[in-house]
C-alpha positions as CSV (number, residue, x, y, z in Angstrom):
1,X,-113.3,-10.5,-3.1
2,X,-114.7,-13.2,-5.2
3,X,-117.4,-15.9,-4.8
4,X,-117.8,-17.0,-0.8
5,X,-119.4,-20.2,-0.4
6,X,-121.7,-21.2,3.0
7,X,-123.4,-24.1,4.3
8,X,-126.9,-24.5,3.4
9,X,-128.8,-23.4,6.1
10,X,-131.1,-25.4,8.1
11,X,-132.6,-24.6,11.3
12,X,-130.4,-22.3,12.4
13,X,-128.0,-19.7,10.1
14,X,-124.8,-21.7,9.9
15,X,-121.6,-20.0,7.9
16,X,-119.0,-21.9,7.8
17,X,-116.0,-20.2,6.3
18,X,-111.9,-19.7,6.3
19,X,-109.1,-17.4,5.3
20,X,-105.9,-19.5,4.7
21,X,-105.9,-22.7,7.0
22,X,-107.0,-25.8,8.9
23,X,-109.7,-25.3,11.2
24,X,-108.3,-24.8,14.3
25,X,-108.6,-27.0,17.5
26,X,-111.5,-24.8,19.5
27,X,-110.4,-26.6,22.8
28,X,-107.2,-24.2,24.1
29,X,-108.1,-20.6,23.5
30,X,-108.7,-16.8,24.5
31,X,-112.4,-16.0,24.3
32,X,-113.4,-12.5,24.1
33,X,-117.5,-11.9,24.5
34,X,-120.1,-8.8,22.4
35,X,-121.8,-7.5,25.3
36,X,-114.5,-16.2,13.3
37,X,-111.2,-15.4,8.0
38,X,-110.6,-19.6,6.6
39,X,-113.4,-19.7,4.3
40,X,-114.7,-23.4,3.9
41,X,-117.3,-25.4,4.3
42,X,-117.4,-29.5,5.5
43,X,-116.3,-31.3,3.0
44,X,-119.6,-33.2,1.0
45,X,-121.6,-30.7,2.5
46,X,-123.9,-28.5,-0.3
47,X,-123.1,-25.5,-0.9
48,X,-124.4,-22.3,-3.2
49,X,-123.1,-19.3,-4.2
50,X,-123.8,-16.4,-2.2
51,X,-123.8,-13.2,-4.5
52,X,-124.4,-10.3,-1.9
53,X,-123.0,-10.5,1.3
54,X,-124.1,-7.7,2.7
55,X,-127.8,-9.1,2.7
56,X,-126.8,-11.5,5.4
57,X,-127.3,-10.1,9.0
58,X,-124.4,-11.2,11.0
59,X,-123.9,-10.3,14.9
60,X,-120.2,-11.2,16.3
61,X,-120.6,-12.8,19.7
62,X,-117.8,-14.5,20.4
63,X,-113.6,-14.3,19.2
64,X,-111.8,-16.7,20.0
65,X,-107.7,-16.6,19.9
66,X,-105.3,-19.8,19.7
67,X,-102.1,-20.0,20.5
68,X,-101.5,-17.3,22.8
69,X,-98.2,-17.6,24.8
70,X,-95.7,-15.2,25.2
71,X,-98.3,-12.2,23.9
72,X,-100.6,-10.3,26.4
73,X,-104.5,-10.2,26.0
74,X,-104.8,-6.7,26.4
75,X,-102.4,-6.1,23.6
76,X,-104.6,-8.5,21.2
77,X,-108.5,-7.3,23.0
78,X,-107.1,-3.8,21.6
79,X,-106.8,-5.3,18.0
80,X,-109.9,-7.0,18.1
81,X,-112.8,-4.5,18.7
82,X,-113.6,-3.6,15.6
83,X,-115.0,-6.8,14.8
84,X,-118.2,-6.4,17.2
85,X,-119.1,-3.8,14.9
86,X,-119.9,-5.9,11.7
87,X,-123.4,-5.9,11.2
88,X,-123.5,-8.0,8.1
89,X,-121.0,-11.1,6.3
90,X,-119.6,-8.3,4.1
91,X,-118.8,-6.0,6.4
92,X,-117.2,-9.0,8.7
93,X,-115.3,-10.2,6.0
94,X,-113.9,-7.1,5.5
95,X,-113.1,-6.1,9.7
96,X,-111.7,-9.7,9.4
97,X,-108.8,-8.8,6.6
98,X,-108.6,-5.2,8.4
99,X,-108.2,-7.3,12.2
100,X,-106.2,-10.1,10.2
101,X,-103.6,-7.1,9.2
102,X,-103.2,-5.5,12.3
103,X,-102.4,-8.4,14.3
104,X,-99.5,-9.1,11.7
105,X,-98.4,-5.3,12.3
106,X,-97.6,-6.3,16.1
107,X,-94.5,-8.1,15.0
108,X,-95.5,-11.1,17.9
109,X,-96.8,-13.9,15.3
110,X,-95.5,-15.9,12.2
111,X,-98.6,-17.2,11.5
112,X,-102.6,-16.1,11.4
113,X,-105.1,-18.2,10.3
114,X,-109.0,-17.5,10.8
115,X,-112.1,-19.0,11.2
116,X,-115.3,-18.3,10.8
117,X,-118.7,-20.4,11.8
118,X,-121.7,-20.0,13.4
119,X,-122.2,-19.5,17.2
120,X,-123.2,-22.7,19.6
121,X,-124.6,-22.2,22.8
122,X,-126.6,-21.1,25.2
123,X,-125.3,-17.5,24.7
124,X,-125.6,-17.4,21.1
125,X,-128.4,-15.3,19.1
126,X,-129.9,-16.6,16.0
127,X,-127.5,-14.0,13.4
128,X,-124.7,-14.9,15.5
129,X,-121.4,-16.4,14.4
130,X,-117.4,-17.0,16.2
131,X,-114.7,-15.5,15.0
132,X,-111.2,-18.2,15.8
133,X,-107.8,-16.7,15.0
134,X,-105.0,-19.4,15.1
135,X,-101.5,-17.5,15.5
136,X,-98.1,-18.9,15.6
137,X,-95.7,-16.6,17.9
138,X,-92.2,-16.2,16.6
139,X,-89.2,-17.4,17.9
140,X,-87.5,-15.7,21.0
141,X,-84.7,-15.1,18.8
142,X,-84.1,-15.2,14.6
143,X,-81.5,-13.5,11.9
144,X,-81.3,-13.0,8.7
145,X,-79.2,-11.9,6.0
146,X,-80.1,-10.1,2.9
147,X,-79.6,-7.3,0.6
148,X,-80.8,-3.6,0.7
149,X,-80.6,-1.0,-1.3
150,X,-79.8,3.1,-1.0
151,X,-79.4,5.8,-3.2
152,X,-77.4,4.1,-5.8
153,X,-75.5,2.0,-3.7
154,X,-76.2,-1.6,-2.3
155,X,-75.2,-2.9,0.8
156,X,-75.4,-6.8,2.5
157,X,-76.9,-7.0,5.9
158,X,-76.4,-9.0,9.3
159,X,-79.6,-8.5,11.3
160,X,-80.4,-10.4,15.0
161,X,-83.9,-9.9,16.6
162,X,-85.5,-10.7,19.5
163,X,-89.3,-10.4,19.0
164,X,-92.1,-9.3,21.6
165,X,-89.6,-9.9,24.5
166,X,-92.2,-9.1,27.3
167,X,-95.4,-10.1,25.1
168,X,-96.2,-6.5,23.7
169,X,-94.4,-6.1,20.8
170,X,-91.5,-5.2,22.6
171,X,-88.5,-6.1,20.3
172,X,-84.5,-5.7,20.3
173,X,-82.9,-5.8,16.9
174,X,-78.7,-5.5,15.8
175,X,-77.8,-5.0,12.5
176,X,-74.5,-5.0,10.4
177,X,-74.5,-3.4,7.1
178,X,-71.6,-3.5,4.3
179,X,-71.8,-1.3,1.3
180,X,-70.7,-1.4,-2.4
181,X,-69.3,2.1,-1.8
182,X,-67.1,1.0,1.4
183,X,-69.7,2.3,3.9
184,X,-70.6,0.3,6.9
185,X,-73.1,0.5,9.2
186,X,-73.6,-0.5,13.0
187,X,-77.2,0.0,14.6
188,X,-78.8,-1.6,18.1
189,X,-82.6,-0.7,18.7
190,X,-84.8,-1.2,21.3
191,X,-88.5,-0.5,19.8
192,X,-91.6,-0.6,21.6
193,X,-94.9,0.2,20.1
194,X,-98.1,1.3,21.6
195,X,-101.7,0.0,21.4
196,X,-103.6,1.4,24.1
197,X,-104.7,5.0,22.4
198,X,-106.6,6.4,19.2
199,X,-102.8,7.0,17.5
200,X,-100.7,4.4,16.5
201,X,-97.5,5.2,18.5
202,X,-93.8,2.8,17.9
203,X,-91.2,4.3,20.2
204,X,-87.4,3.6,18.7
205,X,-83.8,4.2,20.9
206,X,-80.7,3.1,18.5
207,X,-77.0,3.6,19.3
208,X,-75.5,3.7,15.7
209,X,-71.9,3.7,14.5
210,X,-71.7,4.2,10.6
211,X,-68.9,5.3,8.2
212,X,-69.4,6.5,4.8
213,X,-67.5,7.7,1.5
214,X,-68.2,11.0,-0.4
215,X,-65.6,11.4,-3.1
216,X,-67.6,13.8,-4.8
217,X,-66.6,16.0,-1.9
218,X,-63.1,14.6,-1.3
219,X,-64.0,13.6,2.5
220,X,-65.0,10.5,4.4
221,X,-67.3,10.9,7.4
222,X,-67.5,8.6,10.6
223,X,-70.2,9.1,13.5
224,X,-71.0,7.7,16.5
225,X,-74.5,8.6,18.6
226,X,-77.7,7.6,19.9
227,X,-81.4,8.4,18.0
228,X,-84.7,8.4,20.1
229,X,-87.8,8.1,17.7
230,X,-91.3,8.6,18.3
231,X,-93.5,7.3,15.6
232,X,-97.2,8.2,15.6
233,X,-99.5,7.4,12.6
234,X,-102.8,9.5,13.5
235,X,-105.8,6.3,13.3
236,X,-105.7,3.0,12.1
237,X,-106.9,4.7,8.8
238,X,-105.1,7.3,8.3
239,X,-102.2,8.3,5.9
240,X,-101.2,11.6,8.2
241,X,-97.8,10.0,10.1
242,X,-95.6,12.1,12.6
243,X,-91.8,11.8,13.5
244,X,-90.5,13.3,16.8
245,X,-86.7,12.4,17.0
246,X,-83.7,13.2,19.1
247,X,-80.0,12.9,18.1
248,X,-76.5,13.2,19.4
249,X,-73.8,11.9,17.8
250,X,-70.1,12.6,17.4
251,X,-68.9,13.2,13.7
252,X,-65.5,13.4,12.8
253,X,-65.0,14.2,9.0
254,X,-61.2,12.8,7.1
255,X,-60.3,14.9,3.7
256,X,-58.7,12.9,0.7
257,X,-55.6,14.0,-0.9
258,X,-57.8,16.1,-3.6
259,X,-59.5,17.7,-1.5
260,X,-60.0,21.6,-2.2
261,X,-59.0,23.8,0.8
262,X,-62.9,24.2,2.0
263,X,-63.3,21.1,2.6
264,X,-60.0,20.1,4.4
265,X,-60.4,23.4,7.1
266,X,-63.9,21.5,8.3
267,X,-61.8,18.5,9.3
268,X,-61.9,17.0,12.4
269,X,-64.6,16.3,15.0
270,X,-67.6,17.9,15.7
271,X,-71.1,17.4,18.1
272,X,-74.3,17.7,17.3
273,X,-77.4,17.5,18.8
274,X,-80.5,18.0,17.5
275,X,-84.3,17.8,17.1
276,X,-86.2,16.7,14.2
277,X,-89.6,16.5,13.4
278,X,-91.1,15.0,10.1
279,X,-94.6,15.5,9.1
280,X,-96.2,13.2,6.0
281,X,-99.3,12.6,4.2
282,X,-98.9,9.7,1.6
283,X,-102.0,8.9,-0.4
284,X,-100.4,6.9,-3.2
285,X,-101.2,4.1,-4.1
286,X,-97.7,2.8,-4.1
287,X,-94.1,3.9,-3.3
288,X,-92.0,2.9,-6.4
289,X,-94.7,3.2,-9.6
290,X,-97.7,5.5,-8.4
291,X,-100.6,5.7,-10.5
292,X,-102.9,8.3,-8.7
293,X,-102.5,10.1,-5.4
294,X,-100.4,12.6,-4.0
295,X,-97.6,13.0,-1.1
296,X,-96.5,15.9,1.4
297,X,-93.6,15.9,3.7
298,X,-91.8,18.5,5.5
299,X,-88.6,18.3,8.0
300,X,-87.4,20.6,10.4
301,X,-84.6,20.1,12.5
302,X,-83.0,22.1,15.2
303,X,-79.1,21.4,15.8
304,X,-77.5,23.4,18.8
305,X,-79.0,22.0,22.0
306,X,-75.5,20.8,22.7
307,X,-72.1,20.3,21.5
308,X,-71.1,23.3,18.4
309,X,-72.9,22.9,15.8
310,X,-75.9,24.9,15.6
311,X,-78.5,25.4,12.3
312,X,-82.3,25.3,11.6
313,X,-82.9,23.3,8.5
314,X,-85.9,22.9,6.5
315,X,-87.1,20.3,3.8
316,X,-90.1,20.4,1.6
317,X,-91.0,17.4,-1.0
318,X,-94.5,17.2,-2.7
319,X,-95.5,14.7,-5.3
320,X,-98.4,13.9,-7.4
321,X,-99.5,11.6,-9.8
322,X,-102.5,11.1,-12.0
323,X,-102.8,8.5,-15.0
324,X,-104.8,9.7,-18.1
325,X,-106.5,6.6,-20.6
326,X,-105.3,3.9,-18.4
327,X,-102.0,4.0,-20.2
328,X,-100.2,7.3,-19.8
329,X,-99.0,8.2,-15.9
330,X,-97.7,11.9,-15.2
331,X,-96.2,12.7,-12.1
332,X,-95.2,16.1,-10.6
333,X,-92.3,16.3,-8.0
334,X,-91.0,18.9,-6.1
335,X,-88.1,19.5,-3.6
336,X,-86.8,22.3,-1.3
337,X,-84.4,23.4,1.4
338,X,-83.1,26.1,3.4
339,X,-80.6,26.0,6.0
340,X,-80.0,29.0,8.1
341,X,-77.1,29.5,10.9
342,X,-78.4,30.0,14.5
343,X,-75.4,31.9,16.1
344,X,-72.2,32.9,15.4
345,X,-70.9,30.6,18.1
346,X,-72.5,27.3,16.4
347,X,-71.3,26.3,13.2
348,X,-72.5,24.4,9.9
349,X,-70.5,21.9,8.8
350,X,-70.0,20.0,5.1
351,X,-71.9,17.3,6.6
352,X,-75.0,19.6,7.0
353,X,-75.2,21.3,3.4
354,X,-77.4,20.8,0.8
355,X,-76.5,18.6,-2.4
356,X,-78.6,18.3,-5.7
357,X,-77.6,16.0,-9.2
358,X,-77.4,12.4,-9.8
359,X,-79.3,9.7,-11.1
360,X,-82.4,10.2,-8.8
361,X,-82.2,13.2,-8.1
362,X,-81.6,16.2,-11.1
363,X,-80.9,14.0,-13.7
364,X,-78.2,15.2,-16.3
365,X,-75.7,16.3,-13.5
366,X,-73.0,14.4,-11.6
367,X,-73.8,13.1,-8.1
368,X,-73.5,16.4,-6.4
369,X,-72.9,17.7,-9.9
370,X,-73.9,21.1,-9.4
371,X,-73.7,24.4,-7.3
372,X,-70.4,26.1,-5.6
373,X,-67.5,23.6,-6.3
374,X,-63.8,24.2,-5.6
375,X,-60.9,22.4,-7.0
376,X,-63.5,19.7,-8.3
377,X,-65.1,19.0,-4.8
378,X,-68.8,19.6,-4.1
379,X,-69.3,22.2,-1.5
380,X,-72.9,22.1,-1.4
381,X,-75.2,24.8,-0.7
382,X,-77.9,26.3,1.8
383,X,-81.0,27.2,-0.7
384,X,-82.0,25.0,-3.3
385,X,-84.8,24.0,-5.2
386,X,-85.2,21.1,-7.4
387,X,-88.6,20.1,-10.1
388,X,-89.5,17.4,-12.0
389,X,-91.9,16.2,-14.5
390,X,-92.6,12.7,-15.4
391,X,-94.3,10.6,-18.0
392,X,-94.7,6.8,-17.6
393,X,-96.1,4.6,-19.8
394,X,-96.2,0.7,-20.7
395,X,-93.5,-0.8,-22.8
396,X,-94.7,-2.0,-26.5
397,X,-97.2,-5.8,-26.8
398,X,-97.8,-5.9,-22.9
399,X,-95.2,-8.3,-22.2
400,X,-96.4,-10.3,-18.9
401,X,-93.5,-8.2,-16.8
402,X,-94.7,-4.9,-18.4
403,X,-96.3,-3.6,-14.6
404,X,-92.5,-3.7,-13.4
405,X,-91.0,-2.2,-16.4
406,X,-92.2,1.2,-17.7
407,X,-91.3,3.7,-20.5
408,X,-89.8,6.8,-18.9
409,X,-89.8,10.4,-20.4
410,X,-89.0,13.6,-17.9
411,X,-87.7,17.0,-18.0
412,X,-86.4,18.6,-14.6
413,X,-85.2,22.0,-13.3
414,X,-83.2,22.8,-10.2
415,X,-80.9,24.7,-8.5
416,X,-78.5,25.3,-5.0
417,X,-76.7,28.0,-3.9
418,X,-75.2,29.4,-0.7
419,X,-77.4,32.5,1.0
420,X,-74.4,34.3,1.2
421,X,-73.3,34.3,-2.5
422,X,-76.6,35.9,-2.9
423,X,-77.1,38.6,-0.6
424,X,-76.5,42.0,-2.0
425,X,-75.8,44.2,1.1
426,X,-79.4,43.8,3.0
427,X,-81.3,43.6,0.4
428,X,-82.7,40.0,0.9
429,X,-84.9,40.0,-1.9
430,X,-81.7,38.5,-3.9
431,X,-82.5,35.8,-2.5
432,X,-85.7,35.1,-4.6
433,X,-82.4,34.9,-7.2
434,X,-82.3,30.9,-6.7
435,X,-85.6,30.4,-9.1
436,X,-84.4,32.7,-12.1
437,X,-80.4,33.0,-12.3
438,X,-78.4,30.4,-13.1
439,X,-80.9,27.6,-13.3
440,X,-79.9,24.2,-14.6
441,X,-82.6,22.3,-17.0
442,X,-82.2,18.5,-18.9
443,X,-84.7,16.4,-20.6
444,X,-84.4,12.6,-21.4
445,X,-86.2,9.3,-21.3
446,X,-85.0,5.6,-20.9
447,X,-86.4,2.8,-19.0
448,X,-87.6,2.6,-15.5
449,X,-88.3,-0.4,-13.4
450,X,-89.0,-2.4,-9.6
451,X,-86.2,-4.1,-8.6
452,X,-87.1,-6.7,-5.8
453,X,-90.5,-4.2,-5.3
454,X,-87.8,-2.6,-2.9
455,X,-85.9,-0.2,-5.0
456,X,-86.7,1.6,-8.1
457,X,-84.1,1.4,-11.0
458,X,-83.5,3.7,-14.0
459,X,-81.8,3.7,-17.4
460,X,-81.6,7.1,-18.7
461,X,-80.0,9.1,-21.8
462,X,-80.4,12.8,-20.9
463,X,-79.6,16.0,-22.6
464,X,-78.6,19.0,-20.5
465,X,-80.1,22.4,-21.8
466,X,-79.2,24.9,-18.9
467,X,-76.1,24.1,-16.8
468,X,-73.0,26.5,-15.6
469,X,-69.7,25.6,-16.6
470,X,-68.7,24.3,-13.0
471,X,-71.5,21.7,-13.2
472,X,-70.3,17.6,-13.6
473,X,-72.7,16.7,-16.8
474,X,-73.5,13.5,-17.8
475,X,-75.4,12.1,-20.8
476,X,-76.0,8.3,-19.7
477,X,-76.8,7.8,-16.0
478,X,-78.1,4.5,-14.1
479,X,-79.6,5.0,-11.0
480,X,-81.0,3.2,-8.0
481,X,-83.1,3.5,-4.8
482,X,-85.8,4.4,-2.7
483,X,-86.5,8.5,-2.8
484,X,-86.2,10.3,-5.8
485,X,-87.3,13.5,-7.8
């Protein structure tokens, strides 16, 4: 963390110090009792370098909090304790950043500034010290406009929030989004998070209208519905997150002149509803560019509560990543799914299918390049698989941009298929088929970059080695987004 500078003591322990601001204006303010980080001292006043923090006993006994309006104190006490535990400068320092963060992760301020200085009173204990935050609520209402970014398409959007409506992170938010690939998007959410339990819990409830082009299948697709999602991260510390969701919506699918026959006889509208549950353990150290660490997530959703469409889908995606000699990164990825009918009353649409190839995904194919086609249009699949292997490493001379930029060599191996292309009478051992017959294999490198650190972009020259002669190849693909393989 650097050098931290103190008063020099005189009487009394005195530590003046502050973590981005003014100090703040002690006389309107919450006070919570035991039983504040703006690190600076009075100007002209002598200071030394304190080397080991941790050798100077602290005891919290007061926090102070300015600039409360709109936000509860229960929601804030709930943020707070932590900081009673410090027992020495280094450790409150640290509960400070920790506190610091978690009041930002409320979504109710603009602005935290802190300040830290010895305790004055008759209450105070000789180690003790005051802890002032100074926050700056948001506005009752604010928009924005900006860009985002999906796989391989961007998209401008219109976004209207109220913030912490009845002072406990309670928030409404609209947003419009336009994409490069004539989609649009239409979403209304009500979130509320929760603060008074051991898990971090957020509450969502959008109504959602979005339309959306797949000419690699030769149909559009329009929805309407409603999503109820309960997020809940398991401790302040931990990486272990949960997703419990709910979804209805309407879908009503349009063929394009070209499409094959498959496609055109699941036209028309259809009604799902479904539950979903996503389970996650990310321990990388970042999203885009990992160096170390490794990631688990698996999905399983249940369509035919309602309406007629009826499935149980499961998703499987590990990565991990390890760097050898500072310089060299490797990364493993891999991807699964399976997608089995429920009853013969319930059906799976197009929509619901399985798709593998393009620039993100198995590189060397088409976007939804590969697996059961007909009359050019991707029919997707029920079963696939899908591997990677990647080597990263800095570009030549260390430019000062060379942490966004990275060399990029990979080879990757997948494959999708329909369950009943592969069953042999009842013999469902065929369907072990998937990992040995007719797997598709490329290799290539190119460049590999952050865009925005929002989206991850990718040059690539690539040289299929297995493929079927149905499969869309490609030997120069550019790629963008979030998740990839």
């Amino acid at each position: 963390m650097g050098t931290v500078y103190a008063k020099e003591p005189s009487k009394s322990q005195n530590l003046g110090s502050s973590l981005g601001g003014r100090k703040p204006n002690l006389g309107d303010k919450d006070t919570y009792y035991n039983g504040g980080s703006n690190l600076s001292a009075e100007p002209g006043t002598p200071q030394k370098a304190v080397r080991n923090l941790g050798d100077i006993k602290t005891r919290v006994d007061k926090v102070h909090v300015d600039g409360l309006v709109r936000t509860k104190d229960d929601v804030v006490k709930s943020q707070l304790k932590e900081l009673f535990k410090a027992h020495n400068f280094d450790d409150l320092i640290l509960q400070t950043y920790n506190v610091r963060r978690r009041l930002e992760s409320l979504g109710c301020f603009k602005n935290i500034n802190v300040f830290i200085d010895a305790s004055q009173g008759p209450n105070s204990t000789p180690e003790g010290v005051e802890v002032t935050f100074t926050v700056r609520e948001l506005r009752r209402i604010r928009g924005s406009i900006n860009t985002a970014v999906g796989n391989n398409e961007g998209s401008v959007t219109l976004s209207t929030e109220a913030p912490n409506i009845f002072g406990r992170g309670e928030r409404l938010t609209a947003e419009y989004s336009y994409g490069t690939k004539n989609s649009n998007h239409i979403n209304i959410s009500a979130i509320k998070p929760f603060f008074d339990s051991r898990h971090q819990k957020v509450l969502t409830t959008s109504i959602f209208r979005t339309s959306s082009d797949f000419p690699w299948s030769g149909y559009k697709l329009s929805n309407k519905g409603f999503l109820v999602n309960l997020a809940v991260n398991q401790g302040k510390r931990s990486k272990i997150m949960h997703n419990f969701q709910y979804e209805a919506d309407i879908r009503n699918v349009t063929a394009s002149k070209q499409a094959a026959f498959q496609v055109r006889e699941q036209c028309g509208p259809t009604l799902k509803s479904a539950m979903r549950h996503i389970f996650s353990i990310d321990k990388r150290d970042a999203t885009l560019f990992p160096s170390k660490g490794s990631l688990i997530e698996i999905t399983t959703e249940l369509a035919g509560l309602g309406g007629n469409i009826g499935f149980l889908k499961n998703e499987l995606n590990l990565q991990t990543n390890w760097t050898v000699f500072d310089d060299l990164t490797f990364q493993l990825g891999f991807q699964s799914g399976f997608l089995r009918g429920i009853s013969n009353d319930l059906k799976i649409n197009i929509v619901d299918q399985f798709f593998l190839g393009g620039p993100l995904s198995l590189r060397g194919f088409e976007m939804r390049g590969l697996g059961p086609r007909s009359d050019g249009s991707s029919l997707g699949g029920d079963i696939f698989w899908a591997a990677a292997l990647h080597l990263y490493t800095p570009l030549p001379f260390r430019p000062s941009f060379a942490a966004f930029i990275k060399l990029h060599g990979f080879i990757n191996a997948g494959n999708l298929n329909n369950l009943s292309d592969m069953k042999t009478g009842n013999d469902y051992d065929e369907y072990l088929k998937i990992f040995t017959h007719n797997v598709r294999c490329s290799m290539g490198c190119g460049i590999a970059m952050i865009l925005g650190n929002m989206a991850r972009v990718e040059l690539n020259v690539i040289m299929p080695i297995l493929f079927a002669r149905s499969d869309a190849l490609t030997q120069f693909q550019f790629g963008i987004g979030v998740k990839y393989l």
